[in-house]
DSSP file (Angstrom, degrees, kcal/mol; ACC not computed):
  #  RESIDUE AA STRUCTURE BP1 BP2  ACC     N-H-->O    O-->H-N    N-H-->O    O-->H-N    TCO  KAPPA ALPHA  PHI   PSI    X-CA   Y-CA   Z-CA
    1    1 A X              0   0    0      0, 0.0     2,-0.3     0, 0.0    37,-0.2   0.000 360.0 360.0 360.0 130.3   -5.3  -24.5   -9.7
    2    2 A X  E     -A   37   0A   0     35,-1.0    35,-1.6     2,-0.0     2,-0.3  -0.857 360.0-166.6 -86.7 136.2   -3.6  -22.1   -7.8
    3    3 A X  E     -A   36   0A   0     -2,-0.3    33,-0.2    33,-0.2    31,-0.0  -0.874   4.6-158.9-150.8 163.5    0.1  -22.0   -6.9
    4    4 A X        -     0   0    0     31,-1.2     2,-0.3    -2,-0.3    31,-0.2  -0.374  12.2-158.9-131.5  50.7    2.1  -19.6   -4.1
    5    5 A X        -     0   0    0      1,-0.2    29,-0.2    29,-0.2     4,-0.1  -0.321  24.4-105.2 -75.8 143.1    5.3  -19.1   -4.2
    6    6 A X    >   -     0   0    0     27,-1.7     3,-1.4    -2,-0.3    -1,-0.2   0.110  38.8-125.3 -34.1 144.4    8.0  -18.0   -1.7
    7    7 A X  T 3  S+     0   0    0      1,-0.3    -1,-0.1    -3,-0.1    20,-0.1   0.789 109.7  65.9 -66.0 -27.6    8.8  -14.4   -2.6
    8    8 A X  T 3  S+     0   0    0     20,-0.1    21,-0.9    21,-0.1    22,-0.7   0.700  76.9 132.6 -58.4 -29.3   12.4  -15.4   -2.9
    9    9 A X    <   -     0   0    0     -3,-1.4    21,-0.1    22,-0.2    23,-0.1   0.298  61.1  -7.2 -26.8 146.7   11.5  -17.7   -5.9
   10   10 A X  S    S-     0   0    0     21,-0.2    20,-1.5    19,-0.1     2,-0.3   0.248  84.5 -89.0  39.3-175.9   13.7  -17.6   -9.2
   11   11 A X        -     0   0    0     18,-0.2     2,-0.4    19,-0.1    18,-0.1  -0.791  38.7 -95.0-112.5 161.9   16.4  -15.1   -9.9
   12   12 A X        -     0   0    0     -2,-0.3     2,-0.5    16,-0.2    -2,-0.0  -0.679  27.6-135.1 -60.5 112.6   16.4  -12.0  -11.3
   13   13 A X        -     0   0    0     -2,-0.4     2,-0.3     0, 0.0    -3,-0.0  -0.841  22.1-146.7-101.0 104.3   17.2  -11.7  -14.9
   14   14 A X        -     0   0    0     -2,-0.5     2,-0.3     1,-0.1     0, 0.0  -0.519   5.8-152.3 -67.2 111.3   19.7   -8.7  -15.3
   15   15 A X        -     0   0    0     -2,-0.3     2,-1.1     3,-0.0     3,-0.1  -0.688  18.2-129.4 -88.1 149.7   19.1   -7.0  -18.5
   16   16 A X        +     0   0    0     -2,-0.3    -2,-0.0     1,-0.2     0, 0.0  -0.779  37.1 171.5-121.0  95.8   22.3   -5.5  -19.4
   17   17 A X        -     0   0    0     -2,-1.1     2,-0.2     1,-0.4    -1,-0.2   0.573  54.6 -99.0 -89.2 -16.5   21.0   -1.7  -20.1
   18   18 A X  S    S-     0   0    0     -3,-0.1    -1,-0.4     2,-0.0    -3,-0.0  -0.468  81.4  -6.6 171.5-143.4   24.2   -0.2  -20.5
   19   19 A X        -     0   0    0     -2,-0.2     2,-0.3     1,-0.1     0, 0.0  -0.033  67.0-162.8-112.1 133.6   26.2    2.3  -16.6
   20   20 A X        -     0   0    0      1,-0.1    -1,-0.1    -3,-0.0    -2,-0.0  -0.872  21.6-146.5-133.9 114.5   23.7    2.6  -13.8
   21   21 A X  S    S+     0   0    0     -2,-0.3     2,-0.3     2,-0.0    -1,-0.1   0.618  83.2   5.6 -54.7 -18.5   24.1    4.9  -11.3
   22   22 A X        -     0   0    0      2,-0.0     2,-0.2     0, 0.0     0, 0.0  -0.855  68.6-154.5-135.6 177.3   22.5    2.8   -8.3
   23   23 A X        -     0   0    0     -2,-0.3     2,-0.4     3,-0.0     3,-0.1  -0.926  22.1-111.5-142.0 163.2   21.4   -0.9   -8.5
   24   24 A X        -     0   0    0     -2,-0.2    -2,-0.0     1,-0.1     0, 0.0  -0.784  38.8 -93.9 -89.0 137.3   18.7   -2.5   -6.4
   25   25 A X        -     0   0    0     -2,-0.4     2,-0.4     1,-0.1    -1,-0.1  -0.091  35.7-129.0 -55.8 132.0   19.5   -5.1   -3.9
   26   26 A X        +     0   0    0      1,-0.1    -1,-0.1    -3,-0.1   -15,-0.0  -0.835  34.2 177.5 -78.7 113.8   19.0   -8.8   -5.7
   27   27 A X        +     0   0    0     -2,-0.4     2,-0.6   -20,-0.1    -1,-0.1   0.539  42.0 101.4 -82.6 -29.6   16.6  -10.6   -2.8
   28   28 A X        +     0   0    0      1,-0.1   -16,-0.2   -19,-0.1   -19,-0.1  -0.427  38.5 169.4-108.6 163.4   16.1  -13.6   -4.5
   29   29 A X        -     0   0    0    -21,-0.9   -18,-0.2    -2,-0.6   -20,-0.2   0.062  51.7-108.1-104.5  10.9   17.5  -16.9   -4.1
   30   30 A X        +     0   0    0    -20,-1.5     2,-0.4   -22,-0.7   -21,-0.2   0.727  49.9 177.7   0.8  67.1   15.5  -19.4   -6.3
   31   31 A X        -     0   0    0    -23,-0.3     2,-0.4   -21,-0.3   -22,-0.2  -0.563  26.9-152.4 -73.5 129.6   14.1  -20.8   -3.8
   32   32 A X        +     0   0    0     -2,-0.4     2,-0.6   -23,-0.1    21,-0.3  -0.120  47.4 133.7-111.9  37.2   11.4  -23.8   -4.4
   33   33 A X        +     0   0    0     -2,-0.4   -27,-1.7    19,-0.1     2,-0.3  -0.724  35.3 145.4 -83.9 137.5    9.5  -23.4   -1.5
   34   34 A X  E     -B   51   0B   0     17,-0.8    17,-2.9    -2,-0.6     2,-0.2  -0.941  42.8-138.1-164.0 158.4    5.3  -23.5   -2.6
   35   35 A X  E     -B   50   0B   0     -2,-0.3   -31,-1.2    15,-0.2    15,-0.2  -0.958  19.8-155.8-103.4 147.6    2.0  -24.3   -2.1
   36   36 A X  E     -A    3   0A   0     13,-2.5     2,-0.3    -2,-0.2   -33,-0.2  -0.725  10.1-158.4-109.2 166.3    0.0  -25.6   -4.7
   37   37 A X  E     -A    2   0A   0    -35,-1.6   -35,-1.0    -2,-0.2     2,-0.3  -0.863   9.1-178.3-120.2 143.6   -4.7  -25.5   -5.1
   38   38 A X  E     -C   46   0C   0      8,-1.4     8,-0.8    -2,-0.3     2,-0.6  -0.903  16.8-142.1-121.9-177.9   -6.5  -27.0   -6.5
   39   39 A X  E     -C   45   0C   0     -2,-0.3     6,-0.2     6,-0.3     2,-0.1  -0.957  28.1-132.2-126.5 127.1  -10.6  -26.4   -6.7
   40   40 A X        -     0   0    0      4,-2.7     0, 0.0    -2,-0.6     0, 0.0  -0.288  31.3 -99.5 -62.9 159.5  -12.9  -29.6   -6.8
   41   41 A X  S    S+     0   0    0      1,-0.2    -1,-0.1    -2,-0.1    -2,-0.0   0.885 127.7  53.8 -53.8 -42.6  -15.6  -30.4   -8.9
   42   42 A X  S    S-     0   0    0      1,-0.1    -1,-0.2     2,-0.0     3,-0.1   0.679 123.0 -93.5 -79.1   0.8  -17.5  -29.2   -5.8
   43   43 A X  S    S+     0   0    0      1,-0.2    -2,-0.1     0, 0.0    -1,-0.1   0.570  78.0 137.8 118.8  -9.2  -16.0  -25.6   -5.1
   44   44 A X        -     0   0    0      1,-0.0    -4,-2.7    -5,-0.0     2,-0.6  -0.345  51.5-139.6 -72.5 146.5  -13.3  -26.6   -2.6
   45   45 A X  E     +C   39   0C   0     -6,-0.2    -6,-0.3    -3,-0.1     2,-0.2  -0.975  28.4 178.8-100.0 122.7  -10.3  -25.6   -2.5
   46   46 A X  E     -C   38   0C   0     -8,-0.8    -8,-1.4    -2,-0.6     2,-0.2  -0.825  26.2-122.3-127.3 131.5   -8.2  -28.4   -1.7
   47   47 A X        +     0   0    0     -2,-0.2   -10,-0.2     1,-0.2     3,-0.1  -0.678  34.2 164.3 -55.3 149.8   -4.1  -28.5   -1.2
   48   48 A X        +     0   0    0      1,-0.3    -1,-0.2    -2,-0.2     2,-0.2   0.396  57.4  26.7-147.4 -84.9   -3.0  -30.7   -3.3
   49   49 A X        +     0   0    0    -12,-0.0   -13,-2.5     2,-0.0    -1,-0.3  -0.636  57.0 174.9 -87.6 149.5    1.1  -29.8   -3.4
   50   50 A X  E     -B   35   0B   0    -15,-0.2     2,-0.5    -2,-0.2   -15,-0.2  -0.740  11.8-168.1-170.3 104.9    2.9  -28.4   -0.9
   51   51 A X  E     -B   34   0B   0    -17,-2.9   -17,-0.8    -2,-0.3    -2,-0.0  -0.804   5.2-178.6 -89.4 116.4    7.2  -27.5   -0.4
   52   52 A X        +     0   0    0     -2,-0.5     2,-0.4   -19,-0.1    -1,-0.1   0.496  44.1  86.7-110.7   9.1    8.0  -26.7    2.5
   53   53 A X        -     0   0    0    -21,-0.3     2,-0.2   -19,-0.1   -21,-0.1  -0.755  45.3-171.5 -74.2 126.0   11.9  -26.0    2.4
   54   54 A X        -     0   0    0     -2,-0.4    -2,-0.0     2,-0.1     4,-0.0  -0.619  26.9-137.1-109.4-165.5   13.5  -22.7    1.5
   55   55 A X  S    S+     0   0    0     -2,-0.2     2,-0.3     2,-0.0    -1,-0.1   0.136  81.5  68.2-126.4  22.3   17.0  -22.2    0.9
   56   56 A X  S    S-     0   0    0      3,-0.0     2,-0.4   -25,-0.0    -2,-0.1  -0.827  89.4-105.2-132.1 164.4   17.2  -18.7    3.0
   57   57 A X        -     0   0    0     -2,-0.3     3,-0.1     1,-0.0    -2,-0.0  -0.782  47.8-108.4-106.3 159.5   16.8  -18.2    6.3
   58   58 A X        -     0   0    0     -2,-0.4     3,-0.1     1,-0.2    -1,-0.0  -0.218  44.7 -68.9 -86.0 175.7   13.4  -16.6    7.0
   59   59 A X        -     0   0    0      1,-0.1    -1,-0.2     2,-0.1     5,-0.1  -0.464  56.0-107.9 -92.1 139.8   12.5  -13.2    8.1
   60   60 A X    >   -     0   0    0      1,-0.1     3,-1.3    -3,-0.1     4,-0.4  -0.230  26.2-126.8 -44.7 129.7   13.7  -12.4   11.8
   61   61 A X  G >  S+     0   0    0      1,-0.2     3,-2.0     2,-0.2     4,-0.4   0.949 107.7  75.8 -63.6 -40.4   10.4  -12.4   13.8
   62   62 A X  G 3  S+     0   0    0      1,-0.2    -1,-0.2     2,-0.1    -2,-0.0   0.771 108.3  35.5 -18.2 -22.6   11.6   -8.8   15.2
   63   63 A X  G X  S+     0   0    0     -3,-1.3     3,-0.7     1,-0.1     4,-0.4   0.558  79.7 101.7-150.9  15.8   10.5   -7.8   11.6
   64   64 A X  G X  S+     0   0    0     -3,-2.0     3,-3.0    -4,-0.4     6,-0.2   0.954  74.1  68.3 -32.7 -70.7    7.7   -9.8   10.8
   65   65 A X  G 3  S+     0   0    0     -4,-0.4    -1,-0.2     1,-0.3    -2,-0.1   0.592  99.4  54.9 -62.3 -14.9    5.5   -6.6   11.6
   66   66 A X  G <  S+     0   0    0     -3,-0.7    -1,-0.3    44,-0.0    -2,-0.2   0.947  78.8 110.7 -68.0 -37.7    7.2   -5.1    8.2
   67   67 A X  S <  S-     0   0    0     -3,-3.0     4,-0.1    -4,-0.4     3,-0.1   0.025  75.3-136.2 -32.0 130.8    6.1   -7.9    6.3
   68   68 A X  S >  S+     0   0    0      1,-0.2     3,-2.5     2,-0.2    -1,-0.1   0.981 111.3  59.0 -63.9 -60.4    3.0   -6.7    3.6
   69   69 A X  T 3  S+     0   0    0      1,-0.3    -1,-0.2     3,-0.0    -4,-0.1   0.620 105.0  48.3 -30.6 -36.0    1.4  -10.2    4.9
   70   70 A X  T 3  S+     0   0    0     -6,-0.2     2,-1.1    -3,-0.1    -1,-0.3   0.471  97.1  91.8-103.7 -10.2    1.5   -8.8    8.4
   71   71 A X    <   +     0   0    0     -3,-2.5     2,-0.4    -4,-0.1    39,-0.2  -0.713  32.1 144.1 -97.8 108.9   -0.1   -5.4    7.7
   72   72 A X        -     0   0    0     -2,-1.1    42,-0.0    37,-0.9    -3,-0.0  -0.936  39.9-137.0-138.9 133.8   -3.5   -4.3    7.8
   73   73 A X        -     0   0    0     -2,-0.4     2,-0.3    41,-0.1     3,-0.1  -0.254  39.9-125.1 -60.4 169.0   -4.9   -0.7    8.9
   74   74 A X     >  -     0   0    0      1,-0.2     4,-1.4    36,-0.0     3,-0.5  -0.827  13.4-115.8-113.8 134.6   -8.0   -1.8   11.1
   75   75 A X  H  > S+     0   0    0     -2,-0.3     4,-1.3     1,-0.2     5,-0.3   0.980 115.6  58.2 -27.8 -78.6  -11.7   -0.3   10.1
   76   76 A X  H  > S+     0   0    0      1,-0.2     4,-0.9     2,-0.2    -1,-0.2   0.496 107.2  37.2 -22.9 -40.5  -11.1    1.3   13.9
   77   77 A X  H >> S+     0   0    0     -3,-0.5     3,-1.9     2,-0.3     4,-1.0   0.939 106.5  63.8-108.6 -61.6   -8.4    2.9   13.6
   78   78 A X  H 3X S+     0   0    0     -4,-1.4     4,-1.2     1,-0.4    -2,-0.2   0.593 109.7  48.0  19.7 -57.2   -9.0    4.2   10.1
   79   79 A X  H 3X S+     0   0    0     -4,-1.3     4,-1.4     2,-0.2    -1,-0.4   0.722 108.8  53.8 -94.3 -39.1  -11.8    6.0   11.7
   80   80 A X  H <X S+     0   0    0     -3,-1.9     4,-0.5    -4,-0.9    -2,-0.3   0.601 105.1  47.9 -74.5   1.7   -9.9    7.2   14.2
   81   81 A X  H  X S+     0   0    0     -4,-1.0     4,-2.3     2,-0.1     5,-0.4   0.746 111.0  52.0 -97.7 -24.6   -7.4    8.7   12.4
   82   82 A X  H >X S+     0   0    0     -4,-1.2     4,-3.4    -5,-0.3     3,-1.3   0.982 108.5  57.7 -56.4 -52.9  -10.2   10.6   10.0
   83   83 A X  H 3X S+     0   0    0     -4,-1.4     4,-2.4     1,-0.3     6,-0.2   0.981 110.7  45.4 -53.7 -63.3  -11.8   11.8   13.5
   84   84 A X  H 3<>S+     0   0    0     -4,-0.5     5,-1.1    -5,-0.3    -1,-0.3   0.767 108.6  47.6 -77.0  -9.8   -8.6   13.2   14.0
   85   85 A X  H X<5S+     0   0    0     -4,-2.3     3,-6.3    -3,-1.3    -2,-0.2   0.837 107.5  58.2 -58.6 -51.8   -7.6   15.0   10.7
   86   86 A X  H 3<5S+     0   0    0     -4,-3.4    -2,-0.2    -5,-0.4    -3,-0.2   0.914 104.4  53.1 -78.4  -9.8  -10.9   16.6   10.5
   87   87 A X  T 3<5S-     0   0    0     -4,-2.4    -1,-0.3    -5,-0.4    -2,-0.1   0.470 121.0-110.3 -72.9  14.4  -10.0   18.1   13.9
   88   88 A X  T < 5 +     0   0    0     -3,-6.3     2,-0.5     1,-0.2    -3,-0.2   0.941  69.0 150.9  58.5  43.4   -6.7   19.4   12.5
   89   89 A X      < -     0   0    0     -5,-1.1    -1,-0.2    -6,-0.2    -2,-0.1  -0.961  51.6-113.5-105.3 127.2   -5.0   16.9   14.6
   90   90 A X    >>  -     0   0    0     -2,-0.5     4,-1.3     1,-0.1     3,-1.2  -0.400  16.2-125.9 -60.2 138.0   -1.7   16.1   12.4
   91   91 A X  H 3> S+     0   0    0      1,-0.3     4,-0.9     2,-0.2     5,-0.3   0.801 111.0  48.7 -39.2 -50.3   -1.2   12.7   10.8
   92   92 A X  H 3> S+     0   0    0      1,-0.2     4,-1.3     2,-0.2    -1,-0.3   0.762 110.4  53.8 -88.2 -17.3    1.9   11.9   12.1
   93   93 A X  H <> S+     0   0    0     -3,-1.2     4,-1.5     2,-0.2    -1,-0.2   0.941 113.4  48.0 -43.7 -59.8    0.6   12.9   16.0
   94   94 A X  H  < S+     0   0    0     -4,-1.3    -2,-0.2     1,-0.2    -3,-0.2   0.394 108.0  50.2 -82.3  -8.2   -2.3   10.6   15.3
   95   95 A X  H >X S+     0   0    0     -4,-0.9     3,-4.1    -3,-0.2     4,-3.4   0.752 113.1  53.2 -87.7 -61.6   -0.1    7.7   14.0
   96   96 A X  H 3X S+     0   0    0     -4,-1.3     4,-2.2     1,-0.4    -2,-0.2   0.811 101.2  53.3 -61.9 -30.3    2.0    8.1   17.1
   97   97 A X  H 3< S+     0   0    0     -4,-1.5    -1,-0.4     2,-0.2     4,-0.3   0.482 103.5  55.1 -63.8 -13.2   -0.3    8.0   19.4
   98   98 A X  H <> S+     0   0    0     -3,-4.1     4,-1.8     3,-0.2    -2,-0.3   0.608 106.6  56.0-108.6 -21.5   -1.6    4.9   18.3
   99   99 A X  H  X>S+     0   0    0     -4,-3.4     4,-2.8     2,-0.2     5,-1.7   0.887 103.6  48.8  -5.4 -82.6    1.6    3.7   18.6
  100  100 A X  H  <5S+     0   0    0     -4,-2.2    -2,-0.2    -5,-0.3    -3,-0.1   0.691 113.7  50.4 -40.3 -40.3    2.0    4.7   22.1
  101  101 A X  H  45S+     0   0    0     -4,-0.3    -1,-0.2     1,-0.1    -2,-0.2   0.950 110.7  46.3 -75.8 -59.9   -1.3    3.0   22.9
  102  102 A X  H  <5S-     0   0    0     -4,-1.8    -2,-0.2     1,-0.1    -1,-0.1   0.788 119.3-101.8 -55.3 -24.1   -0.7   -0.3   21.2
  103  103 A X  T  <5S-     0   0    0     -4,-2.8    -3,-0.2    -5,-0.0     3,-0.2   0.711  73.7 -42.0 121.1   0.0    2.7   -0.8   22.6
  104  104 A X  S >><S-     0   0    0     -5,-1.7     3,-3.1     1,-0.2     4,-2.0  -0.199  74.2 -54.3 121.4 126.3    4.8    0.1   19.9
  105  105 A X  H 3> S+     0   0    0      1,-0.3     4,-0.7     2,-0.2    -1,-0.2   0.673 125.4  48.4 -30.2 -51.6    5.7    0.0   16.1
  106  106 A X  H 34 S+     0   0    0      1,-0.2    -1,-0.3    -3,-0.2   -41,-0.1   0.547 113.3  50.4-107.7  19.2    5.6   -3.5   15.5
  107  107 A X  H <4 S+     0   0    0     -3,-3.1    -2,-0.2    -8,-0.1    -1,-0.2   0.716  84.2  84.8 -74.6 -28.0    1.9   -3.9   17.5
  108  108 A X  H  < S-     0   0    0     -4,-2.0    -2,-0.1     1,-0.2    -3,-0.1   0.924  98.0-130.5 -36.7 -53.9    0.2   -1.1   15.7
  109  109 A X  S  < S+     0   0    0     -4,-0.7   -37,-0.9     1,-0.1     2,-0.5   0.040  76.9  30.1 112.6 -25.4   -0.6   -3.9   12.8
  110  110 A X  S    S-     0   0    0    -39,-0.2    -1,-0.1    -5,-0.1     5,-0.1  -0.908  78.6 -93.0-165.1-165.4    0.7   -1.5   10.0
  111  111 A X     >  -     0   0    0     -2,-0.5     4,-1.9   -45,-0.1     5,-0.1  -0.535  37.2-105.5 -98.8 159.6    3.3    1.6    8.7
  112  112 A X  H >> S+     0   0    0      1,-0.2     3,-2.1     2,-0.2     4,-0.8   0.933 125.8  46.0 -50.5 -76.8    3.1    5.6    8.3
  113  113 A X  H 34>S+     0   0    0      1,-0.3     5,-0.6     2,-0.3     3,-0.5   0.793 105.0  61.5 -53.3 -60.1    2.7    5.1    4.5
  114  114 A X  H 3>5S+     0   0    0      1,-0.3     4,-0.7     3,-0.2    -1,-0.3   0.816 117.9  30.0 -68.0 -19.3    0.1    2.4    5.1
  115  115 A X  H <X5S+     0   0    0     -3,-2.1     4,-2.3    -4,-1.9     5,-0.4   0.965 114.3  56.3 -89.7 -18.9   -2.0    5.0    6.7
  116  116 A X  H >X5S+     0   0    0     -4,-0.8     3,-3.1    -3,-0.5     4,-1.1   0.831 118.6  38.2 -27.1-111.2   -0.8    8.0    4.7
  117  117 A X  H 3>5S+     0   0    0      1,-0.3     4,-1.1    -4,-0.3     5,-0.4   0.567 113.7  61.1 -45.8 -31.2   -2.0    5.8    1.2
  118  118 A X  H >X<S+     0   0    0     -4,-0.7     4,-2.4    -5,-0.6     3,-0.7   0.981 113.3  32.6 -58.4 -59.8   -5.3    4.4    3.5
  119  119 A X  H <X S+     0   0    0     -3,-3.1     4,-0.6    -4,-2.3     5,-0.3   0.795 121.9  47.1 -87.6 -18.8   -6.7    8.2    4.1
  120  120 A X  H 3X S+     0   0    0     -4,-1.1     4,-1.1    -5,-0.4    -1,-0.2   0.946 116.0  48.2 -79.7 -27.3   -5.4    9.7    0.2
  121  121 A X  H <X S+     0   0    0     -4,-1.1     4,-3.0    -3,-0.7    -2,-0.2   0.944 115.0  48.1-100.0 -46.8   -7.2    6.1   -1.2
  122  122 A X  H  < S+     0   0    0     -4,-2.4    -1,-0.2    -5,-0.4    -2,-0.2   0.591 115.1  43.5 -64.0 -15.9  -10.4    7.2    1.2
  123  123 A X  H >X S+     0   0    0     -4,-0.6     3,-2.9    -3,-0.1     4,-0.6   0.719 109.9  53.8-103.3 -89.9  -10.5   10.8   -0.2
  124  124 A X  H 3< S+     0   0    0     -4,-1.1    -2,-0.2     1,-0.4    -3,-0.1   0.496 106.3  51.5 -16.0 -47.4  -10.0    9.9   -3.7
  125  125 A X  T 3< S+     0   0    0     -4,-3.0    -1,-0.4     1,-0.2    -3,-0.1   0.369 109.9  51.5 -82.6  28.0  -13.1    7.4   -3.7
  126  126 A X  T <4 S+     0   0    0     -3,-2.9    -2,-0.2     2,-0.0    -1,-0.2   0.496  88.7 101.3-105.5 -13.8  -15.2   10.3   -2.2
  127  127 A X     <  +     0   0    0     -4,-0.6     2,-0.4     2,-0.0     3,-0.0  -0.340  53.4 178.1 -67.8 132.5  -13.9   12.8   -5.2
  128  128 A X    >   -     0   0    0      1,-0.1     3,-1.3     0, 0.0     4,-0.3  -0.987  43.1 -97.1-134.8 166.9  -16.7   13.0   -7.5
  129  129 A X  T 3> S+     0   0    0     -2,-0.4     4,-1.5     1,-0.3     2,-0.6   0.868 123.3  58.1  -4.3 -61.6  -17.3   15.2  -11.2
  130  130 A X  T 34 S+     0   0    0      2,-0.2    -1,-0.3     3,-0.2     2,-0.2  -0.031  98.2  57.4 -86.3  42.7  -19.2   17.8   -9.2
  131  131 A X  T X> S+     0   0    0     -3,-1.3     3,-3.0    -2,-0.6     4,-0.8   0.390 116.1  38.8-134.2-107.7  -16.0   18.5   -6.8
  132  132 A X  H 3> S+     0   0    0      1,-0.4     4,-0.9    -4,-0.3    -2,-0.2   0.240 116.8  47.4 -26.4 -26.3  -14.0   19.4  -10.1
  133  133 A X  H 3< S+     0   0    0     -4,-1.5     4,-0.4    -2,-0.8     5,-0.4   0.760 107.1  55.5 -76.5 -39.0  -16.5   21.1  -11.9
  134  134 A X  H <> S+     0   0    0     -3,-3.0     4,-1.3    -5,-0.3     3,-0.3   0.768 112.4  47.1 -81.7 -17.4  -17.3   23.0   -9.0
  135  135 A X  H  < S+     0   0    0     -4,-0.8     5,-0.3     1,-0.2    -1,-0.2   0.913  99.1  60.7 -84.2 -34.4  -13.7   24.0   -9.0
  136  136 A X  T  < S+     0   0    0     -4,-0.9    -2,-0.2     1,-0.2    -1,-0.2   0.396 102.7  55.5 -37.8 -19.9  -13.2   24.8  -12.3
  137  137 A X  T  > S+     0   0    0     -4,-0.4     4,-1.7    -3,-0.3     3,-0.5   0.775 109.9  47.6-115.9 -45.4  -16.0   27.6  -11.7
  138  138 A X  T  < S+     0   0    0     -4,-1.3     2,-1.0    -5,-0.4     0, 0.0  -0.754 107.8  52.4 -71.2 160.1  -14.0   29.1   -8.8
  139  139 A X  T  > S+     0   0    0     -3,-0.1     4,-0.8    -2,-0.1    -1,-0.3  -0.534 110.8  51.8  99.2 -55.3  -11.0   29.0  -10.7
  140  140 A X  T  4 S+     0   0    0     -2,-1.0     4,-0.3    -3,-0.5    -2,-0.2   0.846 111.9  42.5 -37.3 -49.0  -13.1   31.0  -13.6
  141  141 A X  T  < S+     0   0    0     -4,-1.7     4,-0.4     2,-0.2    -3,-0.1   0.608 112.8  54.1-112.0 -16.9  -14.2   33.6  -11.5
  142  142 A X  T >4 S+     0   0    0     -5,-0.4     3,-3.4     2,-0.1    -2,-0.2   0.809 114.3  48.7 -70.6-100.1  -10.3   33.9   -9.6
  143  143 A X  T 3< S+     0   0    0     -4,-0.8    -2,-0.2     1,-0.3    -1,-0.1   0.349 105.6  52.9 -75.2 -26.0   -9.0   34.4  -13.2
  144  144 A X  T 3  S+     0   0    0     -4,-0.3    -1,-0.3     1,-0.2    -2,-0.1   0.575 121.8  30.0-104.7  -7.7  -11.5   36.9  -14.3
  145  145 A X  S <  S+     0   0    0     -3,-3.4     2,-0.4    -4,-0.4    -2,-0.2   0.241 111.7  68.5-149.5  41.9  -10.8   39.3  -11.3
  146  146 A X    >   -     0   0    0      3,-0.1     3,-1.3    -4,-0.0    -1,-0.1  -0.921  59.5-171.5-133.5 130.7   -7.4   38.5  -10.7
  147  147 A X  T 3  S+     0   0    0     -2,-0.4    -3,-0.1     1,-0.2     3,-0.0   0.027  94.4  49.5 -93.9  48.9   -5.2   39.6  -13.5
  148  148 A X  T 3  S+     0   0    0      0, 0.0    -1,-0.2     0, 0.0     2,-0.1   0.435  91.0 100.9-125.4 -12.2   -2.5   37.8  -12.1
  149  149 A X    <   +     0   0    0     -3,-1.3     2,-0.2   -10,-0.0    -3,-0.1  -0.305  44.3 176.5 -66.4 142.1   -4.6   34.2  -11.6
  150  150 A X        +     0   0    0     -2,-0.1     2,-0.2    -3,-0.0    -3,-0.0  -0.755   8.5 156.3-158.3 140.8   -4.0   31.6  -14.1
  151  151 A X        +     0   0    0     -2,-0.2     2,-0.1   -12,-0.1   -12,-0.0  -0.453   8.9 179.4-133.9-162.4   -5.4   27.8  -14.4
  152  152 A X        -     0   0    0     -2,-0.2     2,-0.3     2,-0.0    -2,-0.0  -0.407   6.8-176.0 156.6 133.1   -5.7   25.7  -17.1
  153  153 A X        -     0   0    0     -2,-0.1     2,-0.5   -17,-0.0    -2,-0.0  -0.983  23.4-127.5-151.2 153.2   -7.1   22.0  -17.3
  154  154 A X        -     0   0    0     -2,-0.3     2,-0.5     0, 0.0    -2,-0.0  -0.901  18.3-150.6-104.6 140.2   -7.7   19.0  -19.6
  155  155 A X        -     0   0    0     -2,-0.5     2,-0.2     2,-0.0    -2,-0.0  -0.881  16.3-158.0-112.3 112.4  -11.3   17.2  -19.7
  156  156 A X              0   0    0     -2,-0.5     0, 0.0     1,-0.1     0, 0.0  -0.477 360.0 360.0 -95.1 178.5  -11.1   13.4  -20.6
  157  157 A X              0   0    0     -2,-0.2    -1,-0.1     0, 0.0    -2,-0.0   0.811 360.0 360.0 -80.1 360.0  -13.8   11.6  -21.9
């Protein structure tokens, strides 16, 4: 069984930590809007419950396109914004332009941070051992004929 509930669900339990210089806006409303799964004996997934009231009014369609639900980088453009980094074409050029093409912020399908955190998540799985080791040895040999160079690094297991 599986269950979904509106993000709005329960309230927020305020620990009382003692003077806080900001606090965060409270969104929810404990609201009892859900869908419920279940899985059959044969592998389906079935509904089985399903609320369909909230008690808020629901996000403006103007700002749907903020919505996490509503965001996804595309393979395509993914690869077209690496085509354009490794020309030295600036990120935020290459964002904007695809903008421009689509029509507009809330066609693109998703936000500067979601590609920013798309191309750092896409270099990170390409980082292997030998790219750190292999720094590690420049970074030796800087140190050893500049007496002003200094590194220093910790090796986990």
């Amino acid at each position: 069984m599986k269950r979904f509930s509106c993000s709005k669900a329960g309230y927020k339990v305020k620990a009382n930590t003692g003077v806080k210089t900001y606090s965060k806006i409270d969104i929810r409303t404990g609201c009892g809007a859900f869908v419920q799964f279940d899985v059959g004996e044969d592998g389906l997934w079935t509904v089985t419950k399903h609320v369909k009231v909230h008690n808020h009014e629901l996000c403006a369609l103007d700002k749907s396109h903020l919505l996490r639900s509503h965001r996804r980088l595309g393979d395509n453009q993914l690869l077209y914004l690496k085509d354009l980094k490794k020309s030295s074409v600036a990120l935020a050029d290459d964002i904007r332009f695809l903008k421009h093409q689509s029509g507009g912020s809330p066609l693109i399908g998703f936000t500067n941070r979601d590609a920013y955190n798309s191309l750092a998540s896409d270099t990170l799985k390409r980082l292997d051992r030998t790219d750190s080791n292999s720094l590690m040895e420049i970074f030796g040999k800087r140190q050893s004929t500049e007496s002003d160079f200094f590194f220093d690094f910790e090796v986990d297991c």
